[in-house]
Predicted model as a PDB file, atoms N, CA, C, CB and O in Angstrom, pLDDT in the B-factor column:
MODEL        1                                                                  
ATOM      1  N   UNK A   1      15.416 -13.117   1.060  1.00 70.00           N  
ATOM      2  CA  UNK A   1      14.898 -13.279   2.401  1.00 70.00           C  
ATOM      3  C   UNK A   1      13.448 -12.797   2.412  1.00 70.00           C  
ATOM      4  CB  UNK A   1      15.766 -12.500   3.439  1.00 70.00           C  
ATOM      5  O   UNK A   1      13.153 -11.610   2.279  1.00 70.00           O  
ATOM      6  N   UNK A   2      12.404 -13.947   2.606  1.00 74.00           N  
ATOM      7  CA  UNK A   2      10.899 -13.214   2.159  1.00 74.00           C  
ATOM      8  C   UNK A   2      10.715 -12.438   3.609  1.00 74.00           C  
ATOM      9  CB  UNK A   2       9.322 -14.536   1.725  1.00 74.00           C  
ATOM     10  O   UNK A   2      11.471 -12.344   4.576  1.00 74.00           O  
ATOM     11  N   UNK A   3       9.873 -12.110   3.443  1.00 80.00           N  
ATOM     12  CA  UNK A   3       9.198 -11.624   4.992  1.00 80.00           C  
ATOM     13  C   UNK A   3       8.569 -12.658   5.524  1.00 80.00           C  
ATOM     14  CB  UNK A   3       8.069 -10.430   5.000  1.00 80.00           C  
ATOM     15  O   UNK A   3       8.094 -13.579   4.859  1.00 80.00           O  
ATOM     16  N   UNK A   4       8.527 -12.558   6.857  1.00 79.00           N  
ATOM     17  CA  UNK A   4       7.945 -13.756   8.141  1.00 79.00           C  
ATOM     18  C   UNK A   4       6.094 -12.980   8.111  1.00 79.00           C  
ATOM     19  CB  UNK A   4       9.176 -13.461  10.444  1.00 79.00           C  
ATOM     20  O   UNK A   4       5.113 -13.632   7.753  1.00 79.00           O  
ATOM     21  N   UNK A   5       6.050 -11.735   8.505  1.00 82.00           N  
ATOM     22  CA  UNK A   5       4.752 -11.566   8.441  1.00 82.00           C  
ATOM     23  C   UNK A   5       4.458 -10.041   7.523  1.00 82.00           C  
ATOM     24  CB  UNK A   5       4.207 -11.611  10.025  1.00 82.00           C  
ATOM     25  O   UNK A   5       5.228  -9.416   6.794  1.00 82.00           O  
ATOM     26  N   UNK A   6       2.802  -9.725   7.964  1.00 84.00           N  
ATOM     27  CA  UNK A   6       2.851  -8.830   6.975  1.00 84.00           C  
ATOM     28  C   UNK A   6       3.370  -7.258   7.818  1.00 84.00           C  
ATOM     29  CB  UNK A   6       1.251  -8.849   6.184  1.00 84.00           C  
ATOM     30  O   UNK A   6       3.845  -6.253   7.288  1.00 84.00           O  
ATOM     31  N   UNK A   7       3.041  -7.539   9.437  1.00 87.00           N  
ATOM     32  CA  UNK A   7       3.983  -6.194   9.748  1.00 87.00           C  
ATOM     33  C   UNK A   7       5.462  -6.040   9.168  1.00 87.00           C  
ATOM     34  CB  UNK A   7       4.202  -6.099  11.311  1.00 87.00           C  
ATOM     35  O   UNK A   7       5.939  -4.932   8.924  1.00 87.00           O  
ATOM     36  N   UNK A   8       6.256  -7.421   8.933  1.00 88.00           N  
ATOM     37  CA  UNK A   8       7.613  -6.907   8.446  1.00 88.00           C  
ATOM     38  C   UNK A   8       7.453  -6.660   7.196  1.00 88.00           C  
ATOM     39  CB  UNK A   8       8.776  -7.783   8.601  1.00 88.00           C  
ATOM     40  O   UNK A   8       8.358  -5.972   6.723  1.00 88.00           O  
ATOM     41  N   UNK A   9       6.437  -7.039   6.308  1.00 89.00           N  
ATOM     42  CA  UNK A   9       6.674  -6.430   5.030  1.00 89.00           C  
ATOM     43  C   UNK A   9       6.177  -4.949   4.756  1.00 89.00           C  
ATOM     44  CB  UNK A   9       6.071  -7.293   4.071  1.00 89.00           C  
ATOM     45  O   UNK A   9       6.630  -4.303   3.812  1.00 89.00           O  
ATOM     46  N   UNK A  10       5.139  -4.395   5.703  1.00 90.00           N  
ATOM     47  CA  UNK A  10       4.946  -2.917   5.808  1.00 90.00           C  
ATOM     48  C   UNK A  10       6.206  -2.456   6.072  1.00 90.00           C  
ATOM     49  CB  UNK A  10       3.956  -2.435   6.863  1.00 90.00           C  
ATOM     50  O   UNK A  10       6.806  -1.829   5.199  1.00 90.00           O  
ATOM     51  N   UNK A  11       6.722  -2.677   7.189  1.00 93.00           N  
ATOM     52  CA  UNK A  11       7.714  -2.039   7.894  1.00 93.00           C  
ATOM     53  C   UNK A  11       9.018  -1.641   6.493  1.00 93.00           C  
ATOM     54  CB  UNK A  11       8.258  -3.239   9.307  1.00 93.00           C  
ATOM     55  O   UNK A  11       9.460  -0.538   6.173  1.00 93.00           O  
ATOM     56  N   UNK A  12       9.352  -3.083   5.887  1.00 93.00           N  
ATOM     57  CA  UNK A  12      10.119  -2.868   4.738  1.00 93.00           C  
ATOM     58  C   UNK A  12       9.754  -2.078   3.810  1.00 93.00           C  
ATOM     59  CB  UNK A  12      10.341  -3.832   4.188  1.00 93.00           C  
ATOM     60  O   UNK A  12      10.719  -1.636   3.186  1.00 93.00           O  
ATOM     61  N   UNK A  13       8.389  -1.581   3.326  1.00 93.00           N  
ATOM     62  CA  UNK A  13       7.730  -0.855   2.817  1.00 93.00           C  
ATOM     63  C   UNK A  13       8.257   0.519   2.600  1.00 93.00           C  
ATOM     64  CB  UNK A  13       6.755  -0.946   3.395  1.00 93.00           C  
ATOM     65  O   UNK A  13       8.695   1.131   1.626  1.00 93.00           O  
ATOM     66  N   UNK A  14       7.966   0.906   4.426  1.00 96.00           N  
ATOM     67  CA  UNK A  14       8.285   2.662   4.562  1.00 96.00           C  
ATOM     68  C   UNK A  14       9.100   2.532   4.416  1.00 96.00           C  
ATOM     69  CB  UNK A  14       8.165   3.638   5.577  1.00 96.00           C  
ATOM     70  O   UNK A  14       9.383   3.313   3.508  1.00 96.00           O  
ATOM     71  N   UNK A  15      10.471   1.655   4.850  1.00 97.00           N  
ATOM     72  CA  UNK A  15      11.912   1.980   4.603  1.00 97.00           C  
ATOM     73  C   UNK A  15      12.153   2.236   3.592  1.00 97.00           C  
ATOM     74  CB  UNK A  15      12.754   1.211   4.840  1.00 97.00           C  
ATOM     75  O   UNK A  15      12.799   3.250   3.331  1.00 97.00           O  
ATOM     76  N   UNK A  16      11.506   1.008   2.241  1.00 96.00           N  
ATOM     77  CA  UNK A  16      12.151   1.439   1.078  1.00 96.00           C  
ATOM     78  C   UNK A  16      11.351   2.617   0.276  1.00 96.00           C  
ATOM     79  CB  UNK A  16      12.354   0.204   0.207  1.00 96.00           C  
ATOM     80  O   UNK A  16      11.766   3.096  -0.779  1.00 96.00           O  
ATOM     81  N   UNK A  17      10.324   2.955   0.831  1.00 96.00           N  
ATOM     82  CA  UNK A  17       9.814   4.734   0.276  1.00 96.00           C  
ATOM     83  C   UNK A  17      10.830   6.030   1.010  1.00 96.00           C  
ATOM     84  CB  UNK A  17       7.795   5.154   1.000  1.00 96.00           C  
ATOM     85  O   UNK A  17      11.027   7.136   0.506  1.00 96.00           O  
ATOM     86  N   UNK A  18      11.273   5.624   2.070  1.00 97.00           N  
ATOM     87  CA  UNK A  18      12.156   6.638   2.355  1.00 97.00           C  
ATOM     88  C   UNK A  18      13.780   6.359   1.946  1.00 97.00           C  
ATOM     89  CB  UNK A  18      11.974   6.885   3.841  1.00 97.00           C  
ATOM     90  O   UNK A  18      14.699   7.177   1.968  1.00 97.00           O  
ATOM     91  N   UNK A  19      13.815   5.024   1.591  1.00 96.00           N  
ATOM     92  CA  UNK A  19      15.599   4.956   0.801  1.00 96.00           C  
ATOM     93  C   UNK A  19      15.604   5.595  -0.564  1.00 96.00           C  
ATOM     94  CB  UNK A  19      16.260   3.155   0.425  1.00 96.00           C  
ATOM     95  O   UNK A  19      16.524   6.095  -1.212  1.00 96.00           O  
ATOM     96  N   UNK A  20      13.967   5.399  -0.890  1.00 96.00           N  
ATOM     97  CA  UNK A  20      13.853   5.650  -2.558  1.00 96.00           C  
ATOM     98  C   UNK A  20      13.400   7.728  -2.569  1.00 96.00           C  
ATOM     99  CB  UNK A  20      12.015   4.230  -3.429  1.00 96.00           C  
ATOM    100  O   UNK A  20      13.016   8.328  -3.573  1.00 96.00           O  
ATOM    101  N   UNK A  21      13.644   8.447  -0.992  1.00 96.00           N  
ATOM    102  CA  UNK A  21      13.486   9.770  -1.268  1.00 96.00           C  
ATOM    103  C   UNK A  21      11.936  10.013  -1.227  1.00 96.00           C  
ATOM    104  CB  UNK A  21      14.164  10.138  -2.621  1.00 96.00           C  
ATOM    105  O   UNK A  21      11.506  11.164  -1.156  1.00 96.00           O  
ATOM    106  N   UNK A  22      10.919   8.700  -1.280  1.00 96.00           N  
ATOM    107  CA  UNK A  22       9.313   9.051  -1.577  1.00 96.00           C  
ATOM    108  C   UNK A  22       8.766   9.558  -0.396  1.00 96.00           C  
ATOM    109  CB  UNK A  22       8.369   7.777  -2.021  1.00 96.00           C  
ATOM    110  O   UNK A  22       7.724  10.202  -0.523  1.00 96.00           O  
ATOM    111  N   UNK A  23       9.324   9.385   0.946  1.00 96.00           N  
ATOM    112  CA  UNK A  23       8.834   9.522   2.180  1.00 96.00           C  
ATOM    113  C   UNK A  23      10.165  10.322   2.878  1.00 96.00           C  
ATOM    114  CB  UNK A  23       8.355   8.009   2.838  1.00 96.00           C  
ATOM    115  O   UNK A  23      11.355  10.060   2.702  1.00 96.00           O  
ATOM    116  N   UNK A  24       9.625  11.280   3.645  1.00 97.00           N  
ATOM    117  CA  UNK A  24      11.068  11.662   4.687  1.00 97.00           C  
ATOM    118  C   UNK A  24      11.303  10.855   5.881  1.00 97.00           C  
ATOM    119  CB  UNK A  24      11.006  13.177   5.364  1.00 97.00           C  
ATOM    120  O   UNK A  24      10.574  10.631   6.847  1.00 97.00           O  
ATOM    121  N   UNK A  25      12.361  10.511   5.625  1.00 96.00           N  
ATOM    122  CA  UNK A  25      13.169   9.304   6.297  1.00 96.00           C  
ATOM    123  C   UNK A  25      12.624  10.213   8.422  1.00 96.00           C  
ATOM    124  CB  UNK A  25      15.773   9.341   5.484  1.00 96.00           C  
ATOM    125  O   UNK A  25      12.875   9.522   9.410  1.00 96.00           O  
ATOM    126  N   UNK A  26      12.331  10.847   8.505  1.00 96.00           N  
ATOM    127  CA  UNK A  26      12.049  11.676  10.041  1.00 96.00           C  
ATOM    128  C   UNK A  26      10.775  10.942  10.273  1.00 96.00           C  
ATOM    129  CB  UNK A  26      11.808  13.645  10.052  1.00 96.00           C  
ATOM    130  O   UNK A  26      10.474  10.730  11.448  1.00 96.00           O  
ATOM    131  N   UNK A  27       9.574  10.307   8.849  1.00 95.00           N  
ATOM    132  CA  UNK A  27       8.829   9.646   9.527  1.00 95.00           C  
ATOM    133  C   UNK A  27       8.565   8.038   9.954  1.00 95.00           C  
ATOM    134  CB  UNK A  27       8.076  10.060   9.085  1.00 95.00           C  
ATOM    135  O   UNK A  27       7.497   7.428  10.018  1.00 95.00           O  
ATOM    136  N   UNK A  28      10.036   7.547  10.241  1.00 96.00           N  
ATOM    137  CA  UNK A  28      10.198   5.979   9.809  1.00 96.00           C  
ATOM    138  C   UNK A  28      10.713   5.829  11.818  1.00 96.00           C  
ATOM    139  CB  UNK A  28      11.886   5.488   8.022  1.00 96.00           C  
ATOM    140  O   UNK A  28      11.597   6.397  12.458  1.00 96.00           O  
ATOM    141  N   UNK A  29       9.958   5.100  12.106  1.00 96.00           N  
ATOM    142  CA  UNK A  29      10.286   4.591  13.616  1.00 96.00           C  
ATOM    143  C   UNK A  29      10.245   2.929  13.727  1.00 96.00           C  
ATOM    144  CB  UNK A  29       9.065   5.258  14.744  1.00 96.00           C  
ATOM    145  O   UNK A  29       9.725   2.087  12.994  1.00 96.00           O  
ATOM    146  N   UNK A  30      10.845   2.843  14.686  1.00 96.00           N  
ATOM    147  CA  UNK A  30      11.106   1.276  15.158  1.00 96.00           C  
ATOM    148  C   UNK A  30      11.796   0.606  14.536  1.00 96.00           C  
ATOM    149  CB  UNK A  30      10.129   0.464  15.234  1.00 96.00           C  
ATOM    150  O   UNK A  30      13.011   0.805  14.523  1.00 96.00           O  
ATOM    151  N   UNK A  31      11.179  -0.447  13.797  1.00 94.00           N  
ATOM    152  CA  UNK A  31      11.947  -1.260  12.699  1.00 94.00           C  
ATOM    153  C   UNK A  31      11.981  -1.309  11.385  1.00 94.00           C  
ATOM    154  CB  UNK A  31      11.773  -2.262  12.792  1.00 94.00           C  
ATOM    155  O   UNK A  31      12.664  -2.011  10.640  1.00 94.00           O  
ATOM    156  N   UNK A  32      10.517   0.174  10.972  1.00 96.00           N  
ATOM    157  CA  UNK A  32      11.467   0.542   9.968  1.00 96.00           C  
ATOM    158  C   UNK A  32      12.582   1.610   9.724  1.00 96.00           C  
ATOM    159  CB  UNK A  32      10.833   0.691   9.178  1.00 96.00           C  
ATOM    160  O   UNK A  32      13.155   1.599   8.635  1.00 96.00           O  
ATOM    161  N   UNK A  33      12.918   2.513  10.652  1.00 97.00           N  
ATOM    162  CA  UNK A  33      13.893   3.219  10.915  1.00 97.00           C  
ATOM    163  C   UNK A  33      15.110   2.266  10.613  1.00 97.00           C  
ATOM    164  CB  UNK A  33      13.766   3.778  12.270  1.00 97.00           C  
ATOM    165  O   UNK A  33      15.908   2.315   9.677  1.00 97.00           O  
ATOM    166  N   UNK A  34      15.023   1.324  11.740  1.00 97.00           N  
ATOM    167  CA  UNK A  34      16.242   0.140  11.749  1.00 97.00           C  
ATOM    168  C   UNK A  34      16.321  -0.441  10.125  1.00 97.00           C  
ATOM    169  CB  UNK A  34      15.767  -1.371  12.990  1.00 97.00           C  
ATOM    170  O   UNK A  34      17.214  -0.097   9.350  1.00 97.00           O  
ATOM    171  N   UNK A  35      15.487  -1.152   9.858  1.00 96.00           N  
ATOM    172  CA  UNK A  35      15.940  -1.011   8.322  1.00 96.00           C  
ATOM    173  C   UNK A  35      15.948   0.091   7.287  1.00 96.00           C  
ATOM    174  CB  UNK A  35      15.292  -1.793   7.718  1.00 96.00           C  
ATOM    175  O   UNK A  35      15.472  -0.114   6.170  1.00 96.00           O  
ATOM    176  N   UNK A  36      16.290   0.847   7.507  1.00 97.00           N  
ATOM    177  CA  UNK A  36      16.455   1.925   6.957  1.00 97.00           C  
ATOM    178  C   UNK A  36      17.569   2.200   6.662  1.00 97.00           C  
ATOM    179  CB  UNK A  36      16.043   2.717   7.478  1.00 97.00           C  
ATOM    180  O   UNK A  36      18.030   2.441   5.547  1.00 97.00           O  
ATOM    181  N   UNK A  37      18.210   2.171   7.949  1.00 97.00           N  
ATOM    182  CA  UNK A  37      19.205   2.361   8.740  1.00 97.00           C  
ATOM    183  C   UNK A  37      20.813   1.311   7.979  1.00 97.00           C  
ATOM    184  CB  UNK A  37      18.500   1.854  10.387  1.00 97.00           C  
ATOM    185  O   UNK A  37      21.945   1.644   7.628  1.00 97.00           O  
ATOM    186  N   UNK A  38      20.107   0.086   8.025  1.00 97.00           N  
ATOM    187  CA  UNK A  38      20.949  -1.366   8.076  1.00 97.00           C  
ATOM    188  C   UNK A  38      20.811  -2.079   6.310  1.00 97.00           C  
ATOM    189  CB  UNK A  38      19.985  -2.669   9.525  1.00 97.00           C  
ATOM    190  O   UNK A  38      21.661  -2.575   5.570  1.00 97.00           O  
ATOM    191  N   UNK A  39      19.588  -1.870   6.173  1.00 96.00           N  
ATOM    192  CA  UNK A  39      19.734  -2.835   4.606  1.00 96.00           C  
ATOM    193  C   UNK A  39      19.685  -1.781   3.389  1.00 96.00           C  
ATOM    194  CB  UNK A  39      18.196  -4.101   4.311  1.00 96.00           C  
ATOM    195  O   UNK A  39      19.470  -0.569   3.396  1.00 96.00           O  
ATOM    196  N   UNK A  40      20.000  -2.802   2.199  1.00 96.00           N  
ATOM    197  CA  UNK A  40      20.028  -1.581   0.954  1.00 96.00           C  
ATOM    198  C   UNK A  40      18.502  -1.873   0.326  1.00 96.00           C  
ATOM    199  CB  UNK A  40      21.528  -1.846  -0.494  1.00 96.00           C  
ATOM    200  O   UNK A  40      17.497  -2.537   0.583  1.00 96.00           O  
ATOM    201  N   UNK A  41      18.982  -0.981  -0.615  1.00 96.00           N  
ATOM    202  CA  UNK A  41      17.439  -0.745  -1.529  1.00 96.00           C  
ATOM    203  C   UNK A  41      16.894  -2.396  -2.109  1.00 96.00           C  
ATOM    204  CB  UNK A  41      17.816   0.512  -3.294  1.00 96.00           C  
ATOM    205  O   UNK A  41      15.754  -2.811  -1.904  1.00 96.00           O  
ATOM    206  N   UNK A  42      17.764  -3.033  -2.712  1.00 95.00           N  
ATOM    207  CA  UNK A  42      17.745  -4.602  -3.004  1.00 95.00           C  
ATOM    208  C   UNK A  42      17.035  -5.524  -2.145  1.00 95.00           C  
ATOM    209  CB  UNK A  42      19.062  -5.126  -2.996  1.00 95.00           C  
ATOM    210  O   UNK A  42      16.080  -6.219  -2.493  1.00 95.00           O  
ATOM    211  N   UNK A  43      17.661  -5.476  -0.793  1.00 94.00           N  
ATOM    212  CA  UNK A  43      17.276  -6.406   0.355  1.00 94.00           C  
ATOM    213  C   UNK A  43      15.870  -5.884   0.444  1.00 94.00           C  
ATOM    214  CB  UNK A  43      18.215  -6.297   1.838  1.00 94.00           C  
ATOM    215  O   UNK A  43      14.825  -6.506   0.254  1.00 94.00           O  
ATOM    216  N   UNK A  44      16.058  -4.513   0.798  1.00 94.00           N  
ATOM    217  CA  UNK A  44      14.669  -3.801   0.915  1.00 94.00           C  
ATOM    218  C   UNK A  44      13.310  -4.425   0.262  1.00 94.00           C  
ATOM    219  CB  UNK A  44      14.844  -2.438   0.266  1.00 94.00           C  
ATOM    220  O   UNK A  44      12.272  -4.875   0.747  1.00 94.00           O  
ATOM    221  N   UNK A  45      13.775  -4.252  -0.995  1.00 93.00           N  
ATOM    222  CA  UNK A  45      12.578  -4.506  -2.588  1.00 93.00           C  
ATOM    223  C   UNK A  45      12.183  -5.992  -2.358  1.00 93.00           C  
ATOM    224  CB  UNK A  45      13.526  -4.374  -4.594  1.00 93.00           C  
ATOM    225  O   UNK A  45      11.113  -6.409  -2.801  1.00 93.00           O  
ATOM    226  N   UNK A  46      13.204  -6.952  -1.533  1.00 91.00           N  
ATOM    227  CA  UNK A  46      12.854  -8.418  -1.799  1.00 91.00           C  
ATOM    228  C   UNK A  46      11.843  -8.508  -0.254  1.00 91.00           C  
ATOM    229  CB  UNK A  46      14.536  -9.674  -1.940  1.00 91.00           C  
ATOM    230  O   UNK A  46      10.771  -9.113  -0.247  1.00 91.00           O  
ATOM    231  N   UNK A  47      12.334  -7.892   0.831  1.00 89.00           N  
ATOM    232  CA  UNK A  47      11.423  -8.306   1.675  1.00 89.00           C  
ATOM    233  C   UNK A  47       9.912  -7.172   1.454  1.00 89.00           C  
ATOM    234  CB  UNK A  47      12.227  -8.294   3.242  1.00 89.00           C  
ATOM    235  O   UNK A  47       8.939  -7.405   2.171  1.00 89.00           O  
ATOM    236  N   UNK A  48       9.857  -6.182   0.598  1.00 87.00           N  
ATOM    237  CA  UNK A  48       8.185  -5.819   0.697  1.00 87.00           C  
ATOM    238  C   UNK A  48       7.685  -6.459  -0.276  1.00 87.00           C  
ATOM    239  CB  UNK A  48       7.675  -4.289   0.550  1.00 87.00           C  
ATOM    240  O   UNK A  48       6.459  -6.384  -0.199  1.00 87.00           O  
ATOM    241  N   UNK A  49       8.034  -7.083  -1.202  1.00 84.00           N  
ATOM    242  CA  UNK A  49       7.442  -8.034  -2.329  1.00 84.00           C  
ATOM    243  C   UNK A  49       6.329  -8.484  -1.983  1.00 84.00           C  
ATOM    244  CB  UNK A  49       8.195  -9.181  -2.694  1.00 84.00           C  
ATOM    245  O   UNK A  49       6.319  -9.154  -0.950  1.00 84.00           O  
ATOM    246  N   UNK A  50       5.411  -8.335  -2.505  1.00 75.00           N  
ATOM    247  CA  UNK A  50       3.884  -8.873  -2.354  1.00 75.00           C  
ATOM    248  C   UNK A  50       4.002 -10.347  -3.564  1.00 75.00           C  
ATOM    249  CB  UNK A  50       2.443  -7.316  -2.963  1.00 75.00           C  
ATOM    250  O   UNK A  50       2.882 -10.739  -3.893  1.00 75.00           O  
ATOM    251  N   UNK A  51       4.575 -10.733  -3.877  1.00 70.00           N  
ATOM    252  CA  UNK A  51       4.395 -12.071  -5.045  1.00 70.00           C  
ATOM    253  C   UNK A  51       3.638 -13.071  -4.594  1.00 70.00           C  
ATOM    254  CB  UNK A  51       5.735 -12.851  -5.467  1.00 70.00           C  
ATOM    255  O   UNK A  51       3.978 -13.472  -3.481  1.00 70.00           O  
ATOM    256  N   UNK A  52       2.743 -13.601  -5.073  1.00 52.00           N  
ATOM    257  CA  UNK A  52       1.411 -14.454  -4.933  1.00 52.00           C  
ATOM    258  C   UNK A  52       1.865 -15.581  -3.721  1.00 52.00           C  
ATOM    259  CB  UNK A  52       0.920 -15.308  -6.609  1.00 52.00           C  
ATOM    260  O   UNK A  52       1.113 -15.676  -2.751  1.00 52.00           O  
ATOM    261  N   UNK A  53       2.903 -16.301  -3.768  1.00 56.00           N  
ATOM    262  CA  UNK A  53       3.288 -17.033  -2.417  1.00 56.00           C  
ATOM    263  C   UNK A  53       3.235 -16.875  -1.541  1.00 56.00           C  
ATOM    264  CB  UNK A  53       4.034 -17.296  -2.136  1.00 56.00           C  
ATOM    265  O   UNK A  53       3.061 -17.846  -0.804  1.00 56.00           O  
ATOM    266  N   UNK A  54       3.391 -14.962  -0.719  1.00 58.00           N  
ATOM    267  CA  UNK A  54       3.168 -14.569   0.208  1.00 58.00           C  
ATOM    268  C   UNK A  54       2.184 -13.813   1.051  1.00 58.00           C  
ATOM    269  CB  UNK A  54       3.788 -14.333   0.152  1.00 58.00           C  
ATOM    270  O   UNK A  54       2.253 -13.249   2.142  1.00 58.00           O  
ATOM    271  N   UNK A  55       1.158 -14.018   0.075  1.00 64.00           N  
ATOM    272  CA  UNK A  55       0.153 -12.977   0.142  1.00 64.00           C  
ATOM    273  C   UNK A  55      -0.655 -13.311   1.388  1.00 64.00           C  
ATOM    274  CB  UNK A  55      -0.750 -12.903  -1.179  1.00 64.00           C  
ATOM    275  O   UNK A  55      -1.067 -12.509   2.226  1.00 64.00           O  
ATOM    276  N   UNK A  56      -0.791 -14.454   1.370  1.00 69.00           N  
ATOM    277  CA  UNK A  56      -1.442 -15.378   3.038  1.00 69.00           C  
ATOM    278  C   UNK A  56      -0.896 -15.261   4.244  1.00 69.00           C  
ATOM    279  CB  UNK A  56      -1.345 -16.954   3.083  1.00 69.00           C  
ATOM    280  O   UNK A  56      -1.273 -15.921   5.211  1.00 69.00           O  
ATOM    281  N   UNK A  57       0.083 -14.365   4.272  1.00 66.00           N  
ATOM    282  CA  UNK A  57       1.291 -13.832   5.302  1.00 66.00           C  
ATOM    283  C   UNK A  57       0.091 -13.844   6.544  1.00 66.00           C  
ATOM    284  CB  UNK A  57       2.233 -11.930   4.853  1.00 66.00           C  
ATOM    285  O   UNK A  57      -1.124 -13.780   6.357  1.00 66.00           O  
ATOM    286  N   UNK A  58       0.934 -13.964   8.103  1.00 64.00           N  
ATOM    287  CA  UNK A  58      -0.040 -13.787   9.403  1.00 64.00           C  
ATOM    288  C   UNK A  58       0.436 -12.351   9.549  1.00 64.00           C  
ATOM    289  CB  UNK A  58       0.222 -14.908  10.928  1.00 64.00           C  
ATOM    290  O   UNK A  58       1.393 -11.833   8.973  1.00 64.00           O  
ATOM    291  N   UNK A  59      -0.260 -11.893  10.274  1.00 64.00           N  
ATOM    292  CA  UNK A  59      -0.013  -9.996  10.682  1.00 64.00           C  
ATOM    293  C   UNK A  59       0.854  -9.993  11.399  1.00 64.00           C  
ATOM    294  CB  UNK A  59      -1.133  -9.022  11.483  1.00 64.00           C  
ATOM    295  O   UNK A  59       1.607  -9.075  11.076  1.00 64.00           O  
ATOM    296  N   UNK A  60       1.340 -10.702  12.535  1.00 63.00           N  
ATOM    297  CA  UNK A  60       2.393 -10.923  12.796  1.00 63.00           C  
ATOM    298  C   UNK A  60       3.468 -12.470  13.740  1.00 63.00           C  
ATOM    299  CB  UNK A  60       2.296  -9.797  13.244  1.00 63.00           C  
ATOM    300  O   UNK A  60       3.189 -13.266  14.637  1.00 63.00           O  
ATOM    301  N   UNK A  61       3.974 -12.362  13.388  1.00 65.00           N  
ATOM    302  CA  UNK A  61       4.811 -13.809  13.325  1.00 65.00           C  
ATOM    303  C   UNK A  61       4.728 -14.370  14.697  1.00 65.00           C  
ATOM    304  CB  UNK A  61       6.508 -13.662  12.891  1.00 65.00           C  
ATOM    305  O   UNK A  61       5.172 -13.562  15.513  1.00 65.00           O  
ATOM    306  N   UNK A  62       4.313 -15.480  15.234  1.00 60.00           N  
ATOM    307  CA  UNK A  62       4.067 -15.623  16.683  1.00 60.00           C  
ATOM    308  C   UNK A  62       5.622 -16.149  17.109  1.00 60.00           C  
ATOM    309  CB  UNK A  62       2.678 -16.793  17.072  1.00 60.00           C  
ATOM    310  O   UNK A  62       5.888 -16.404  18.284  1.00 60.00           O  
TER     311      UNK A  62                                                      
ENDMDL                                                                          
END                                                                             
């Protein structure tokens, strides 16, 4: 599941620094809390993927 824009791929970002212990999960709000919360480390890793297809991402998805 790629990401729609590049706020959801930040957002997937902090989640997966705080699933992976790199960040304390106390500083994750909104939607990345919610994924935090809801997906695993896997789902996580595929939606912050930066791979060359997505790099043209909009900031956020209208």
């Amino acid at each position: 599941m790629p990401a729609l824009s590049q706020a959801q791929q930040k957002a997937a970002g902090a989640a997966l620094s705080a699933k992976r212990g790199e960040t304390p999960v106390s500083s994750l709000k909104g939607a990345s809390l919610e994924m935090y919360n809801t997906m695993s480390e896997k789902e996580l890793e595929e939606l912050a993927s930066t791979d060359t297809a997505r790099r043209n991402l909009p900031e956020h998805k209208a």
